[in-house]
C-alpha positions as CSV (number, residue, x, y, z in Angstrom):
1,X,113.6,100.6,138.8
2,X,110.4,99.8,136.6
3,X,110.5,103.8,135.2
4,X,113.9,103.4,134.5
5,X,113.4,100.4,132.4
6,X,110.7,101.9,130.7
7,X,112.8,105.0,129.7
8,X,115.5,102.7,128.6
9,X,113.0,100.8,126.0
10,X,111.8,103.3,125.1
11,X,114.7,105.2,124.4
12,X,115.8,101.9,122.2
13,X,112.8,102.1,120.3
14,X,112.9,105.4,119.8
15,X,116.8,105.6,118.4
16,X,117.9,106.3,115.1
17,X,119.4,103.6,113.5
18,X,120.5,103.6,110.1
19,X,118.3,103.4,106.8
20,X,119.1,101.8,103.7
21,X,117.5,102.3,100.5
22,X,115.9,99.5,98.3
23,X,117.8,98.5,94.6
24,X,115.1,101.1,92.9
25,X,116.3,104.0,94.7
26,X,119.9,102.8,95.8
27,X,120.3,102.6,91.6
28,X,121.3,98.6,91.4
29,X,118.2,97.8,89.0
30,X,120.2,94.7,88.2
31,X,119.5,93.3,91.6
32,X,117.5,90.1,92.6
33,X,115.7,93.1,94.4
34,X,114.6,94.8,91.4
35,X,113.7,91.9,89.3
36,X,111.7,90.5,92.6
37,X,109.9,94.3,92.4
38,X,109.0,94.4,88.5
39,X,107.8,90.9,88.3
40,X,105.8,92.0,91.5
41,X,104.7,94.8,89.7
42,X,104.1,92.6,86.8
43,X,102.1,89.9,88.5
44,X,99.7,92.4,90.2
45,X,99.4,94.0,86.5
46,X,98.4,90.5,85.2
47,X,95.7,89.9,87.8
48,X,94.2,93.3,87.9
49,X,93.6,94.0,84.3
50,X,91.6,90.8,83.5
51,X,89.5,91.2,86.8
52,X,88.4,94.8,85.4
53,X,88.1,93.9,81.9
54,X,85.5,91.3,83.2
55,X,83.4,93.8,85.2
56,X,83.5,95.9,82.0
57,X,81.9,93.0,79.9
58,X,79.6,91.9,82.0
59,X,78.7,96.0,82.4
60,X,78.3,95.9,78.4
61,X,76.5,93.0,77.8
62,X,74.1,93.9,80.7
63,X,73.2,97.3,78.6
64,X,73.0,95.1,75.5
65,X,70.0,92.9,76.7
66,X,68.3,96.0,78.3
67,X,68.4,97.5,75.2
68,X,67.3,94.6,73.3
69,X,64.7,93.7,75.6
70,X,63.5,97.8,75.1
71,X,63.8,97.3,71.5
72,X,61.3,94.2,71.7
73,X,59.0,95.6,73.9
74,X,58.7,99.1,71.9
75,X,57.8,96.7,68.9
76,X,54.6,96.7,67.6
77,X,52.7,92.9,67.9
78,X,50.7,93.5,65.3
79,X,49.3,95.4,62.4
80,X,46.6,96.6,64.0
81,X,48.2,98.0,66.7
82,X,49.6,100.5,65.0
């Protein structure tokens, strides 16, 4: 009895059953579907950009002070030194 039950489930989890495709694919791009997707898409645009924009400031200004501090170090203190 318990074998028999546990071919039926899993003969009901294994069944096809049908598939249906999202607005994109189906071809409705006017759907609340589609506009839920691009603003989505939009949102994780709007979030990303300014997150990698930041690491590439702080990346920049990071090599402008090492260079800076070089620069002032590689100066000479005085006349005599050089």
């Amino acid at each position: 009895m318990k074998t028999a039950r546990k071919i039926l489930i899993g003969a009901l989890a294994l069944a096809p059953s049908p598939l249906f495709a999202c607005a994109a694919c189906y071809g409705k791009s006017d759907s609340p579907l589609a506009h839920g997707m691009n603003w989505g898409i939009f949102t994780m645009l709007g979030i990303v950009t300014p997150v990698l924009g930041t690491f590439a400031f702080c990346f920049i200004r990071m090599i402008q002070k090492e260079e800076a501090a070089n620069k002032n170090n590689n100066a000479p203190k005085n006349i005599t030194d050089v």
